[in-house]
FIPA-593130 format. One record per residue: z negated, x, y of N, C-alpha, C, O, CB in turn; residue in one letter. Coordinates in nm, 4 decimals. Each point is the difference from the previous one (the first is absolute). Glycine has a CB too. Example, Ala and Ser with C-alpha at 12.3 -4.5 7.8 and 13.67 -1.06 7.14 Angstrom:
BEGIN
<site n_pz="-0.7800" n_px="1.3190" n_py="-0.5690" ca_pz="0.0000" ca_px="-0.0890" ca_py="0.1190" c_pz="0.0000" c_px="0.0900" c_py="0.1200" o_pz="-0.0665" o_px="0.1036" o_py="-0.0019" cb_pz="-0.0581" cb_px="-0.2928" cb_py="-0.1154" res="A"/>
<site n_pz="0.1966" n_px="0.1542" n_py="0.2223" ca_pz="-0.0060" ca_px="0.0820" ca_py="0.1190" c_pz="-0.0730" c_px="-0.0770" c_py="0.1090" o_pz="-0.0169" o_px="0.0509" o_py="0.1108" cb_pz="0.2314" cb_px="0.0675" cb_py="-0.1736" res="S"/>
This chain:
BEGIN
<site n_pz="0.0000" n_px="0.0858" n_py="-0.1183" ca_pz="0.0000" ca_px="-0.0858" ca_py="0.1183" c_pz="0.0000" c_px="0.0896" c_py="0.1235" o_pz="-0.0940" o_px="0.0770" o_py="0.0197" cb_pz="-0.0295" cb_px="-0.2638" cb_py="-0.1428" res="X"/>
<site n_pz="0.2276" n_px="0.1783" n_py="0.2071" ca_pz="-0.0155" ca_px="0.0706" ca_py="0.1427" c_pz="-0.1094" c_px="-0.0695" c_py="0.0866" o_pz="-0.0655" o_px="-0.0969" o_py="-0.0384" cb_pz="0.3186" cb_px="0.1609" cb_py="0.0373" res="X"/>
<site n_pz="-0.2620" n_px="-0.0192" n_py="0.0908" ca_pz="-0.0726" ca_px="-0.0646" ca_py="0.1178" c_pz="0.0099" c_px="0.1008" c_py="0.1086" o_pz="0.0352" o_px="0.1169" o_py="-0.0155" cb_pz="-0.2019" cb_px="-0.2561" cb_py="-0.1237" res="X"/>
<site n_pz="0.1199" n_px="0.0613" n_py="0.2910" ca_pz="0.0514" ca_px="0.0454" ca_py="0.1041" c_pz="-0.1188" c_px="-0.0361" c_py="0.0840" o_pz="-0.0789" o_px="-0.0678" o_py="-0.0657" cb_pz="0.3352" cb_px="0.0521" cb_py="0.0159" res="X"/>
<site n_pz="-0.2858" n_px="0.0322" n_py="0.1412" ca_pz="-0.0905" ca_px="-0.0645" ca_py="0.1413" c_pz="0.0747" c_px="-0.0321" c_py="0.1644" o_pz="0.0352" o_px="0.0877" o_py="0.0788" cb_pz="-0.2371" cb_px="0.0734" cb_py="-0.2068" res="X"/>
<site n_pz="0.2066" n_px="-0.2278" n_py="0.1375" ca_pz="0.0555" ca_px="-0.0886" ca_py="0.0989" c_pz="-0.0718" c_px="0.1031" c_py="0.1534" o_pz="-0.1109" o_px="0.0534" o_py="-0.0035" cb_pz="0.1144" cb_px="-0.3536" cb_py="-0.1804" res="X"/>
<site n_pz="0.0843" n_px="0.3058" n_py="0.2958" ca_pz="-0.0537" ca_px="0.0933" ca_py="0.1296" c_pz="-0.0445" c_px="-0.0663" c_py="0.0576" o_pz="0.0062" o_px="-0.1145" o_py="-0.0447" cb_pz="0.1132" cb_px="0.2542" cb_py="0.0745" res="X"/>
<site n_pz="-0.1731" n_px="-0.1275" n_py="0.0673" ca_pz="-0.0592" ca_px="-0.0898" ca_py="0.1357" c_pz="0.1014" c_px="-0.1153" c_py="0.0916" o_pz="-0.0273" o_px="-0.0929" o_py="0.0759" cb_pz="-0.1193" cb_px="0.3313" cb_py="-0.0471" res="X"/>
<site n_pz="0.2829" n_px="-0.1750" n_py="-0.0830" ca_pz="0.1257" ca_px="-0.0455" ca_py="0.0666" c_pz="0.0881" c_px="-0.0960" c_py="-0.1363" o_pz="0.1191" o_px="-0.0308" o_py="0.0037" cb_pz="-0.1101" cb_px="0.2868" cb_py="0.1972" res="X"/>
<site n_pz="-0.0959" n_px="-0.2849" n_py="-0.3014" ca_pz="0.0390" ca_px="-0.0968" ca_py="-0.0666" c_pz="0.0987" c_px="0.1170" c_py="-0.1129" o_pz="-0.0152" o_px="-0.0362" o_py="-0.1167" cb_pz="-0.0056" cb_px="-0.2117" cb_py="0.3351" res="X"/>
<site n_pz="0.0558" n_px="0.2955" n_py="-0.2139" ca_pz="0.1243" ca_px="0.1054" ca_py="-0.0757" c_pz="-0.0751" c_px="-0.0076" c_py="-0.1157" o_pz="-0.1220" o_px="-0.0157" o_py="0.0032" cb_pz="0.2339" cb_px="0.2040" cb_py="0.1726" res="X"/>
<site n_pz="-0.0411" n_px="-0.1772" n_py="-0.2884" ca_pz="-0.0477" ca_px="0.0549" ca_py="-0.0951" c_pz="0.1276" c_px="0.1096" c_py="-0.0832" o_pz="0.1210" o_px="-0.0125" o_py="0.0194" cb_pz="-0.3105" cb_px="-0.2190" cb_py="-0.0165" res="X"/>
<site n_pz="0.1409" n_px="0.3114" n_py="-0.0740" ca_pz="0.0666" ca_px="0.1121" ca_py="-0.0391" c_pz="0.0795" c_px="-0.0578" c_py="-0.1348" o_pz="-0.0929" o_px="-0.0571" o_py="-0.0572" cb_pz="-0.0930" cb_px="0.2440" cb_py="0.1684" res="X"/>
<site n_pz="0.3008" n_px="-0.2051" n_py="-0.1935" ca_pz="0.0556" ca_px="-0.0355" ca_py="-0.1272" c_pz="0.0268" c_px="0.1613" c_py="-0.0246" o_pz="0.0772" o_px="0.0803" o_py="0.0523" cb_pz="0.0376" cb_px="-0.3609" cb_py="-0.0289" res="X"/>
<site n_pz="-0.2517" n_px="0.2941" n_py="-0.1667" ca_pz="0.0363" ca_px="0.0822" ca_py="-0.0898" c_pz="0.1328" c_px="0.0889" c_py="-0.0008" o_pz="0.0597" o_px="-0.0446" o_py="0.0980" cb_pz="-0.1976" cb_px="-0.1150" cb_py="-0.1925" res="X"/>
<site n_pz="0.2077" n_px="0.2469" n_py="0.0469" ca_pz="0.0918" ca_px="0.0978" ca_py="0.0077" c_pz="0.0868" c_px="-0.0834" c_py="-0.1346" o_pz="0.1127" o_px="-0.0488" o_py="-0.0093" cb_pz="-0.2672" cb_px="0.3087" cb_py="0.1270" res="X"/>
<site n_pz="0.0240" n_px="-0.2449" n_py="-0.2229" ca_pz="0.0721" ca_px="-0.0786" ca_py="-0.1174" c_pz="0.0376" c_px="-0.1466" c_py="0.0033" o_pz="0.0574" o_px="-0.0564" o_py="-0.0931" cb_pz="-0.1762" cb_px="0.2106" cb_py="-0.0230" res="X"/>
<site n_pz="0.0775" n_px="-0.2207" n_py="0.2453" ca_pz="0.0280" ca_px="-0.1306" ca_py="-0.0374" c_pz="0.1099" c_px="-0.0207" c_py="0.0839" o_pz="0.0525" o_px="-0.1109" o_py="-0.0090" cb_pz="-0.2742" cb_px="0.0310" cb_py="-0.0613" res="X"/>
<site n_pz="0.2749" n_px="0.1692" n_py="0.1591" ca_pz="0.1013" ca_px="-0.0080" ca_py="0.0694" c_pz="0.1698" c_px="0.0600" c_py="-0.0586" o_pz="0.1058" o_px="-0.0337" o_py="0.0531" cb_pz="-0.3314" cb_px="0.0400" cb_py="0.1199" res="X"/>
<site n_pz="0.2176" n_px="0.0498" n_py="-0.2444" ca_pz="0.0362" ca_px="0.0878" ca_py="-0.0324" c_pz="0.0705" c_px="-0.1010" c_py="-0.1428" o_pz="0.1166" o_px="0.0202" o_py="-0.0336" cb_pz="-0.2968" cb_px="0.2022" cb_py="0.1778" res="X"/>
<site n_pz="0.1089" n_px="-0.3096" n_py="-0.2045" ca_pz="0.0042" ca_px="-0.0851" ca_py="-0.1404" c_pz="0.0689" c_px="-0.0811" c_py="0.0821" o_pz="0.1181" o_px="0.0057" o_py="-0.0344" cb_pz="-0.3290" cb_px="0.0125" cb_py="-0.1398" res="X"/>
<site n_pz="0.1939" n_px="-0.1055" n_py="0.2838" ca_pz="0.0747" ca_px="-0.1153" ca_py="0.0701" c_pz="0.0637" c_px="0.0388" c_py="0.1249" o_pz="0.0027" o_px="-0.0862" o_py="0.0880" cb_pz="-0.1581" cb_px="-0.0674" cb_py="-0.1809" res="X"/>
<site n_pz="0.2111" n_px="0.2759" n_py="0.1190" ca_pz="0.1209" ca_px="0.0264" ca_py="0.0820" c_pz="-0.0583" c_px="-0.0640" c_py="0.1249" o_pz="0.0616" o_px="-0.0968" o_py="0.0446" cb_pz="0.1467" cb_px="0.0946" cb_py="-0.2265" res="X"/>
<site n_pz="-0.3404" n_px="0.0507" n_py="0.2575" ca_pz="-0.0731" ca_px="-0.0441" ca_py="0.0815" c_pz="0.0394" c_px="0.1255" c_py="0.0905" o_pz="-0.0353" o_px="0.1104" o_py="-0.0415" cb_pz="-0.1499" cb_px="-0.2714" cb_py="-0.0950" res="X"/>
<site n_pz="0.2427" n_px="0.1546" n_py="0.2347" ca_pz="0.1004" ca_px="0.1224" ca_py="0.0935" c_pz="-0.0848" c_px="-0.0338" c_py="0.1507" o_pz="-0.0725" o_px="-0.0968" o_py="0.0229" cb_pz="0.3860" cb_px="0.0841" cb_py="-0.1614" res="X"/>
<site n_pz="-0.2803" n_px="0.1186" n_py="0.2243" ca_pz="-0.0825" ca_px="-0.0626" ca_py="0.1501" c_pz="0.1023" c_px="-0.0695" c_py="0.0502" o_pz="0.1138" o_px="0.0454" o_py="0.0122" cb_pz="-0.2758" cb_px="0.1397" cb_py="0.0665" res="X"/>
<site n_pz="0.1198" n_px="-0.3190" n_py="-0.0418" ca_pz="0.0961" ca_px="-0.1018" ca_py="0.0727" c_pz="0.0513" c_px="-0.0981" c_py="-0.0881" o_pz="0.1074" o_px="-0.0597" o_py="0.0071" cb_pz="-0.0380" cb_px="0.2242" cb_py="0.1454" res="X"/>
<site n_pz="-0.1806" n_px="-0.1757" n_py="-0.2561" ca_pz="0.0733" ca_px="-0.0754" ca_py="-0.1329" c_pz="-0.1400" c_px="-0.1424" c_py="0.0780" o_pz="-0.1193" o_px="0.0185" o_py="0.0238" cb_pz="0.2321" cb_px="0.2333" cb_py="-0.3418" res="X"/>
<site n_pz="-0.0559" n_px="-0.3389" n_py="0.3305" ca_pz="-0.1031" ca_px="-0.1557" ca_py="0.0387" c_pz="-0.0943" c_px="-0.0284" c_py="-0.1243" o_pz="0.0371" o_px="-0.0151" o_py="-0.1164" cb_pz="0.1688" cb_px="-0.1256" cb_py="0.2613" res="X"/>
<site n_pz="-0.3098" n_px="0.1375" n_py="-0.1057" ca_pz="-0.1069" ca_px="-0.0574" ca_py="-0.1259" c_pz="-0.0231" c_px="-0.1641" c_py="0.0455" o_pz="-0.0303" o_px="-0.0405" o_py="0.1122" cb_pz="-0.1305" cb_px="0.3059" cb_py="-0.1592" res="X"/>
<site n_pz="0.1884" n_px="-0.3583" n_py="-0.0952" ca_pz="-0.0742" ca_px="-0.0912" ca_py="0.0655" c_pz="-0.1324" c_px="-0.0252" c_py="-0.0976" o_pz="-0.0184" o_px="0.0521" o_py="-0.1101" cb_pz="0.2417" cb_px="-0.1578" cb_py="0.2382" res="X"/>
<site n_pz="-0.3093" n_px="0.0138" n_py="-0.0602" ca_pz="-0.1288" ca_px="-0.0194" ca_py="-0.0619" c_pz="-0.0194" c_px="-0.1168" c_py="-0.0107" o_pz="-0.0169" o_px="-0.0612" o_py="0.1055" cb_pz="-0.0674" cb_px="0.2291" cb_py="-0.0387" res="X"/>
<site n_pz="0.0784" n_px="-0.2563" n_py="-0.2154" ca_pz="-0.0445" ca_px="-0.1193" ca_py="-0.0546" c_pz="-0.1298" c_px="-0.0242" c_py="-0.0520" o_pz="-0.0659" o_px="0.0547" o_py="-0.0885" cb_pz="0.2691" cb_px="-0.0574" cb_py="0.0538" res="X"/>
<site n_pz="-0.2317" n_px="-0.1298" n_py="0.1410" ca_pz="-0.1391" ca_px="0.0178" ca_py="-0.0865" c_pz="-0.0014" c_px="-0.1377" c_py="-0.1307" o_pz="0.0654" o_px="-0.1036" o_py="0.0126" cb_pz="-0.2252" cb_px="0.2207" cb_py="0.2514" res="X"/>
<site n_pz="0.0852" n_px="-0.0904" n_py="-0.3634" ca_pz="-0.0089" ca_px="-0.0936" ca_py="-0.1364" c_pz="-0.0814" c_px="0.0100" c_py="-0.0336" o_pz="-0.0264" o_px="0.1106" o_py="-0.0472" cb_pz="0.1731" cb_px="-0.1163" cb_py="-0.0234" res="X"/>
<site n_pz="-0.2390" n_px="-0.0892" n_py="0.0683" ca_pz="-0.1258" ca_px="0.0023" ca_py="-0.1101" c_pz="-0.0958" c_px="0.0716" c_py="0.0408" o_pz="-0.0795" o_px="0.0593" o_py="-0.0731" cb_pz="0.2021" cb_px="-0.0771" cb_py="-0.1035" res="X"/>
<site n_pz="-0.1219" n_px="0.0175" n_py="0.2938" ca_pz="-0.1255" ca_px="0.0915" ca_py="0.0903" c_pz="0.0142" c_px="0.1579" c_py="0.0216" o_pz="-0.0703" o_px="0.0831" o_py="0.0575" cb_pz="-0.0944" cb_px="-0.2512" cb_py="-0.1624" res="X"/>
<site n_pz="0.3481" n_px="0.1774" n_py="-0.0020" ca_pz="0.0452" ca_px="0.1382" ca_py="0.0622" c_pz="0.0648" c_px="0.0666" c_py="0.0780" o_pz="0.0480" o_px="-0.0869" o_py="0.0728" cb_pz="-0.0835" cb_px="0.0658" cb_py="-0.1924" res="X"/>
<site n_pz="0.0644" n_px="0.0985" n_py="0.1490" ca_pz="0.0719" ca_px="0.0712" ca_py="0.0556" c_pz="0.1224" c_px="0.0277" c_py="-0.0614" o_pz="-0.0339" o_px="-0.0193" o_py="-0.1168" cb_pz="-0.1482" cb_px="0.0824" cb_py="0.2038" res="X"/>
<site n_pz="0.2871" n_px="-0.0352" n_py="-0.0919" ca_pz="0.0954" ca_px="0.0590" ca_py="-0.0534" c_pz="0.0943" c_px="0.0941" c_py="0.0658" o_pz="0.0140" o_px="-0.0365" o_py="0.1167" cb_pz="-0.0531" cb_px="-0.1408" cb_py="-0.2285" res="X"/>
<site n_pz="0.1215" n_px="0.3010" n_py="0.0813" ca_pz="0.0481" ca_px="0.0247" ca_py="0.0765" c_pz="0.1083" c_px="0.0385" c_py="-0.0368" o_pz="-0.0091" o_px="0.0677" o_py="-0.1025" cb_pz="-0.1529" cb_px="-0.0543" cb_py="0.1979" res="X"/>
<site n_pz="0.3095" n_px="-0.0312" n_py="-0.0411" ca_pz="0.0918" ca_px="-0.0335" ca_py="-0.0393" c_pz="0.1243" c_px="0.0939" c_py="0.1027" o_pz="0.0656" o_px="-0.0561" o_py="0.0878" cb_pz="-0.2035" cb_px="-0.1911" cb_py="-0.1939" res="X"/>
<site n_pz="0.1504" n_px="0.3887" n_py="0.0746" ca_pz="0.1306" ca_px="0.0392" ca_py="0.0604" c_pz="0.1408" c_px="-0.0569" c_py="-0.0013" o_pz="0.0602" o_px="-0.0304" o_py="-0.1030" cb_pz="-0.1833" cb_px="0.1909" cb_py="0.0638" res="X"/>
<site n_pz="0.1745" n_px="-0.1733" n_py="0.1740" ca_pz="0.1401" ca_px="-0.1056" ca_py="-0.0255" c_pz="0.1132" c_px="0.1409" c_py="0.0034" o_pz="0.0458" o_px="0.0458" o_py="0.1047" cb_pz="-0.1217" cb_px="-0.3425" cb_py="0.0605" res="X"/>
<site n_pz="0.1036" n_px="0.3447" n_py="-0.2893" ca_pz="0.0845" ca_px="0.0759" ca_py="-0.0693" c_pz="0.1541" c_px="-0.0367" c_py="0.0198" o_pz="0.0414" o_px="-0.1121" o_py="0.0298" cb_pz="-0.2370" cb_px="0.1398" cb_py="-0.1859" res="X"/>
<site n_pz="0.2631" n_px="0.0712" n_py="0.1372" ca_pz="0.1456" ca_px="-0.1019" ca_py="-0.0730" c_pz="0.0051" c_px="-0.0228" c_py="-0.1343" o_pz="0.0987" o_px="-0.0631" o_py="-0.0379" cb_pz="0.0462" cb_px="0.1520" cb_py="0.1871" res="X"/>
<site n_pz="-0.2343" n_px="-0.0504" n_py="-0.2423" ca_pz="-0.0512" ca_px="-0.0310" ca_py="-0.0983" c_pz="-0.0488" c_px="-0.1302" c_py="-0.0148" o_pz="0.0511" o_px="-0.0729" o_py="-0.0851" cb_pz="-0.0768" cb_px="0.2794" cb_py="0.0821" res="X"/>
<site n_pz="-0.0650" n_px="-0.2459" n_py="0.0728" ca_pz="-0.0977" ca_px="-0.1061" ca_py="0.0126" c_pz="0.1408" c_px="-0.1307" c_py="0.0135" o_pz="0.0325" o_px="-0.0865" o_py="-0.0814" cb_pz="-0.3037" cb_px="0.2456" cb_py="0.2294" res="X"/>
<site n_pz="0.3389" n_px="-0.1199" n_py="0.0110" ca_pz="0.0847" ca_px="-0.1045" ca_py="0.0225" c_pz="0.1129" c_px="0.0033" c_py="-0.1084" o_pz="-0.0285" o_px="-0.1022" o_py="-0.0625" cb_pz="-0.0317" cb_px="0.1060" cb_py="0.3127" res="X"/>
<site n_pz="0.1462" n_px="0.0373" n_py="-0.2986" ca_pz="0.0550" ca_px="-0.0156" ca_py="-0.1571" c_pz="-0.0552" c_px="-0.0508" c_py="-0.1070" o_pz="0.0799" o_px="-0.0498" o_py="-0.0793" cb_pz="-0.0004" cb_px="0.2039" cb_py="0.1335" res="X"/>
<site n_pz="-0.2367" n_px="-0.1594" n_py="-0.0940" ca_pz="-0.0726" ca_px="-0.0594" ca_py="-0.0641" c_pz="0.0088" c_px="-0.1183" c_py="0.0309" o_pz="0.0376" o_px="-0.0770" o_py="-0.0885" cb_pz="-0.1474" cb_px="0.2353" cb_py="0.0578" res="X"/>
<site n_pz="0.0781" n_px="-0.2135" n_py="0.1674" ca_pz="-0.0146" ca_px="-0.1566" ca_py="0.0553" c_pz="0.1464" c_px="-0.0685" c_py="0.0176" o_pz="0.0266" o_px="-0.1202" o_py="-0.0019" cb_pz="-0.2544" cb_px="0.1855" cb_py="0.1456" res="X"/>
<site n_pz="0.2975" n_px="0.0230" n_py="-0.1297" ca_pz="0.1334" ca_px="-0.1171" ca_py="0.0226" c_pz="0.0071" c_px="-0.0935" c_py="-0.1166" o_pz="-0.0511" o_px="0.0077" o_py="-0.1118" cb_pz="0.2078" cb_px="0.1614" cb_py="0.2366" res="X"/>
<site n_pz="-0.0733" n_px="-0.2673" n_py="-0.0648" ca_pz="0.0215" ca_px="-0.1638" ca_py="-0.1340" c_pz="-0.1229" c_px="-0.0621" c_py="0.0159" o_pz="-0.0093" o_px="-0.1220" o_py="0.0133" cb_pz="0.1472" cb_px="0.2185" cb_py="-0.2390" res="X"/>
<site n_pz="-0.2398" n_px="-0.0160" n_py="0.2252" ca_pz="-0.1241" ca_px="-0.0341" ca_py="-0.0581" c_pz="-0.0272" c_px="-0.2166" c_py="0.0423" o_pz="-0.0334" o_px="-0.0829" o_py="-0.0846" cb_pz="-0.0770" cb_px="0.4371" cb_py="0.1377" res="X"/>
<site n_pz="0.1320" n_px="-0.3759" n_py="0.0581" ca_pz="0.0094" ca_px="-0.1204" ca_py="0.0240" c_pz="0.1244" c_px="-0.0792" c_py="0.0180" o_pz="0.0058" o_px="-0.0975" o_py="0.0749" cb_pz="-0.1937" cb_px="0.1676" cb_py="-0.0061" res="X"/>
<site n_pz="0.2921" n_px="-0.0234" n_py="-0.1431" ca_pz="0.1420" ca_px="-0.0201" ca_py="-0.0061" c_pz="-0.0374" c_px="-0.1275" c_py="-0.1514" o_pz="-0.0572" o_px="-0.0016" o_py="-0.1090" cb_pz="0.2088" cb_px="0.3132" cb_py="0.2290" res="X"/>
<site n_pz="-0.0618" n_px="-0.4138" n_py="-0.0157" ca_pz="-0.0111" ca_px="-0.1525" ca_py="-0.0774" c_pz="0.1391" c_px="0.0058" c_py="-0.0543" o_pz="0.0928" o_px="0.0809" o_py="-0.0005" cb_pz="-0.2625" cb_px="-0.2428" cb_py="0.1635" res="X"/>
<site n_pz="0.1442" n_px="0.0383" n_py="-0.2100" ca_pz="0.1494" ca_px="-0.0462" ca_py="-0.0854" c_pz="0.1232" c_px="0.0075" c_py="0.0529" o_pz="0.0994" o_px="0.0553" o_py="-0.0471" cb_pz="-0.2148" cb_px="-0.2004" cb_py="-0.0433" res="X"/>
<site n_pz="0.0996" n_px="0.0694" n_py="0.2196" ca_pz="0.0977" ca_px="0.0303" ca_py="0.1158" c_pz="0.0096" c_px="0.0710" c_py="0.0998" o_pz="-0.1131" o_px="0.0344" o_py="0.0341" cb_pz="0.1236" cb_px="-0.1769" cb_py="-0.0833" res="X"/>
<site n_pz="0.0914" n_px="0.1960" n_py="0.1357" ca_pz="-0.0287" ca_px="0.0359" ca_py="0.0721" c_pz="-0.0428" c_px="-0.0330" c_py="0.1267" o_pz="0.0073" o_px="-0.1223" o_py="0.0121" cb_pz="0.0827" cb_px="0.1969" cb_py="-0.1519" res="X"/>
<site n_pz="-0.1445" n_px="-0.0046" n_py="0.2722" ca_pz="-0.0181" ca_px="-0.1222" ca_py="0.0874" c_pz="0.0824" c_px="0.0065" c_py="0.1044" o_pz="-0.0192" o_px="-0.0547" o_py="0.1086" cb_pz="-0.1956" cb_px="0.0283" cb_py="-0.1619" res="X"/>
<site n_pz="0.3190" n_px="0.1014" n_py="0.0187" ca_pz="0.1367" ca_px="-0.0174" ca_py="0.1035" c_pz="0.0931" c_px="-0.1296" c_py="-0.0468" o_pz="0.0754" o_px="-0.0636" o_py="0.0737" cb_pz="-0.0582" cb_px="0.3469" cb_py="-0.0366" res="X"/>
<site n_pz="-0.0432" n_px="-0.3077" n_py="-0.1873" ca_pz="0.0955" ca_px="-0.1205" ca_py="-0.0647" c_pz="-0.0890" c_px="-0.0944" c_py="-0.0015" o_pz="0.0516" o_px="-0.1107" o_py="-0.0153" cb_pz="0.1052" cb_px="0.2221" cb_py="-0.1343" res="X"/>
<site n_pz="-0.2993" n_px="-0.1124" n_py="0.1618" ca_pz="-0.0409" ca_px="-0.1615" ca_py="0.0488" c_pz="-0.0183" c_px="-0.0298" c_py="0.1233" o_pz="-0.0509" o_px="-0.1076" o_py="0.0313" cb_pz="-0.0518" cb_px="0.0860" cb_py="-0.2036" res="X"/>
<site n_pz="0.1540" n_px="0.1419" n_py="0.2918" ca_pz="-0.0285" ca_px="-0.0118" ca_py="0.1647" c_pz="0.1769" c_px="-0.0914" c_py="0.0079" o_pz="0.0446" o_px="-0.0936" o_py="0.0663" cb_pz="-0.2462" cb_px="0.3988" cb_py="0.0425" res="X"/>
<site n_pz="0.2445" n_px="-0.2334" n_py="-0.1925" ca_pz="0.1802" ca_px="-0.0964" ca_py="0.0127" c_pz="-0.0091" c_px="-0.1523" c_py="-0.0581" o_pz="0.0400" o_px="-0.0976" o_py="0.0635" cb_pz="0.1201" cb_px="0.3378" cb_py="-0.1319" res="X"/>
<site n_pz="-0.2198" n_px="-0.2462" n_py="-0.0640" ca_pz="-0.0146" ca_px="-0.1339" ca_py="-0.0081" c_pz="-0.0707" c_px="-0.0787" c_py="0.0503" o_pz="0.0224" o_px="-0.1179" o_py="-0.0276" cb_pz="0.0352" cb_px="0.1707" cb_py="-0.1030" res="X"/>
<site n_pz="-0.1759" n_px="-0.0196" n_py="0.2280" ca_pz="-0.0834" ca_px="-0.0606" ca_py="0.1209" c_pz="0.1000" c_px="-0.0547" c_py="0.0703" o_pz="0.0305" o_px="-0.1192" o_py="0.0004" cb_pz="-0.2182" cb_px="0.2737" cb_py="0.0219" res="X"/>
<site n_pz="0.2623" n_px="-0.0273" n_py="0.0649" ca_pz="0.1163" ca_px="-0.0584" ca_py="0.1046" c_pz="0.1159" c_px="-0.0488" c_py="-0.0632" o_pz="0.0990" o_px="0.0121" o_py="0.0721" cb_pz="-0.1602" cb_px="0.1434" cb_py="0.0911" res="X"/>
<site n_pz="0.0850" n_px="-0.2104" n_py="-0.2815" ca_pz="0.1123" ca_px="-0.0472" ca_py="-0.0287" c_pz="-0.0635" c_px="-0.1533" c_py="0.0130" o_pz="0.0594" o_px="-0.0987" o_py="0.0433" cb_pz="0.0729" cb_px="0.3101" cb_py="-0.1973" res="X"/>
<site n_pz="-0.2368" n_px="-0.2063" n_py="0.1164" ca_pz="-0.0887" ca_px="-0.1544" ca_py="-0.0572" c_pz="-0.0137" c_px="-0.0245" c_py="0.1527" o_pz="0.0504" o_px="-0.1096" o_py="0.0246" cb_pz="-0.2252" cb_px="0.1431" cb_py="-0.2921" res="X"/>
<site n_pz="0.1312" n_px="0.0197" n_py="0.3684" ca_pz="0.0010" ca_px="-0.0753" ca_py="0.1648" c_pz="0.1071" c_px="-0.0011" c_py="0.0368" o_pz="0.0103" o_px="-0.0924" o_py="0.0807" cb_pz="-0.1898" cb_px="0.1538" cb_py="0.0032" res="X"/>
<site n_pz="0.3023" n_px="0.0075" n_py="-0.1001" ca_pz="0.1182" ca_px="-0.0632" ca_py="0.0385" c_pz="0.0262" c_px="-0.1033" c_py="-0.0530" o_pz="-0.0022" o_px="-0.1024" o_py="0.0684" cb_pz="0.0716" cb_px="0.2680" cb_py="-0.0265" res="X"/>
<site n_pz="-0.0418" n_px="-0.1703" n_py="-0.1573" ca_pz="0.0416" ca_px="-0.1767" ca_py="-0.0425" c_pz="-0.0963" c_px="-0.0705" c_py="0.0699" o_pz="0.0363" o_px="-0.1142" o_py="0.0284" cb_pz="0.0462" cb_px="0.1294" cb_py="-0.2764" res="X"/>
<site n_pz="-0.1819" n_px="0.0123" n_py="0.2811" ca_pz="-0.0670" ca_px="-0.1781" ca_py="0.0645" c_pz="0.0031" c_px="0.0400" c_py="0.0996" o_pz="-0.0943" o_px="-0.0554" o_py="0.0564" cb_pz="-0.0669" cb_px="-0.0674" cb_py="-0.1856" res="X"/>
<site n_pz="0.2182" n_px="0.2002" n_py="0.2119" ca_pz="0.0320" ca_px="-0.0262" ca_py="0.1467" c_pz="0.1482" c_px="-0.0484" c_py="0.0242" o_pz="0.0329" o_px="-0.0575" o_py="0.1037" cb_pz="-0.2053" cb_px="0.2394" cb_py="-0.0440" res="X"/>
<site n_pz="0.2644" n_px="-0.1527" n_py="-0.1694" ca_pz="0.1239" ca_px="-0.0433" ca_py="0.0146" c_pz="-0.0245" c_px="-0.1689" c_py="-0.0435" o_pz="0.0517" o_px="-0.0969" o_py="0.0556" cb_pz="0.0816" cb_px="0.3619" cb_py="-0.1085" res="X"/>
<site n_pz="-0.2002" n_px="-0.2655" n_py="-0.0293" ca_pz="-0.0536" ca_px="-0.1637" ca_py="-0.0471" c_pz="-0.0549" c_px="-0.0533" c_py="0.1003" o_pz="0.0149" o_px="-0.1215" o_py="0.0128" cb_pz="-0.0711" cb_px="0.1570" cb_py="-0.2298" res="X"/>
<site n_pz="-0.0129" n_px="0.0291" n_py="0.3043" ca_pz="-0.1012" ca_px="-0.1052" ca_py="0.1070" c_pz="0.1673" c_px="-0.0250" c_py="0.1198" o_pz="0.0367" o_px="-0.1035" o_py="0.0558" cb_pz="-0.4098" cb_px="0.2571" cb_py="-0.0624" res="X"/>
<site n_pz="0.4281" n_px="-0.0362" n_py="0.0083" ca_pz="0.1243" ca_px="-0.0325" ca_py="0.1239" c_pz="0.0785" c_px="-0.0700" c_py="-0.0626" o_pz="0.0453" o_px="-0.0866" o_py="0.0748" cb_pz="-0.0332" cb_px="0.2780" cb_py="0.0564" res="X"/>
<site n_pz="0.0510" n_px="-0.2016" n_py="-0.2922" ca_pz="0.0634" ca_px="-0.1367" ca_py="0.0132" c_pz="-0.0565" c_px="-0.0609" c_py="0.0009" o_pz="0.0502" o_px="-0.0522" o_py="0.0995" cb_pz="0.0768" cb_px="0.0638" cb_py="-0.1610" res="X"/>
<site n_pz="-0.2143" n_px="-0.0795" n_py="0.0382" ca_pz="-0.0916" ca_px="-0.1184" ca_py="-0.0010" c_pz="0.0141" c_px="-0.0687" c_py="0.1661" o_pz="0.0488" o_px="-0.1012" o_py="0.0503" cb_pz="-0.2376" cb_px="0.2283" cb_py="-0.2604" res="X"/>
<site n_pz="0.1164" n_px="-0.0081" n_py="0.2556" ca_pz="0.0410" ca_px="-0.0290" ca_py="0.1532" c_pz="0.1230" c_px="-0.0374" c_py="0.0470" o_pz="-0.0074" o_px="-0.1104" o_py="0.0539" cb_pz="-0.1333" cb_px="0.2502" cb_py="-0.0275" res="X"/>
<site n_pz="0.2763" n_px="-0.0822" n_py="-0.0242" ca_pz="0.1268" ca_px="0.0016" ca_py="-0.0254" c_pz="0.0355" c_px="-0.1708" c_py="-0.0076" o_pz="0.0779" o_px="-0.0653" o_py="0.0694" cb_pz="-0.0859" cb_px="0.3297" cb_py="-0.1985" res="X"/>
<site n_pz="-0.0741" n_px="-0.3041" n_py="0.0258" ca_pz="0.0860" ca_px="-0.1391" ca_py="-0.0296" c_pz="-0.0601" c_px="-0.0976" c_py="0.0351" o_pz="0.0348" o_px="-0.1127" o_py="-0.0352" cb_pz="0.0613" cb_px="0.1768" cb_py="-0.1333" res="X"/>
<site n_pz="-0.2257" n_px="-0.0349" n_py="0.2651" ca_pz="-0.0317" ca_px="-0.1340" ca_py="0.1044" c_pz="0.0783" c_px="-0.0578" c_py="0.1000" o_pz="-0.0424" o_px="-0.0966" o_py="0.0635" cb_pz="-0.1391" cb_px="0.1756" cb_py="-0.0865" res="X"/>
């Protein structure tokens, strides 16, 4: 188990080895989740982001249900103007 102590200025030091295992570089963004009363800490890698892609990728896409949205309000606006049309 590593461990570290946190500065007066909040910093804390990541191990040599733990940086080094997760491609933790200077200028690499950490983010921090908390769960279950923890902490977690989570370098955003290009590792990390290749891991997460798809990850919330649905059945469809949402460029082909943003088209069938606007296909479905055009017909009832062309429906509400004929309608109108033939008063």
């Amino acid at each position: 188990m590593d461990t570290a102590y946190m500065t007066s200025n909040g910093r804390v030091a990541v191990p040599i080895r733990l940086r080094r295992k997760y491609g933790i570089t200077p200028g690499v963004k950490i983010c921090f989740i908390e769960s279950d009363g923890e902490i977690l800490f989570r370098p955003i890698t290009p590792h990390y982001i290749r891991s997460v892609c798809g990850v919330l990728k649905g059945r469809t896409s949402s460029t082909q249900e943003l088209l069938r949205e606007r296909a479905r309000e055009k017909r009832r606006e062309e429906a509400k103007l004929r309608k109108f049309a033939g008063r």
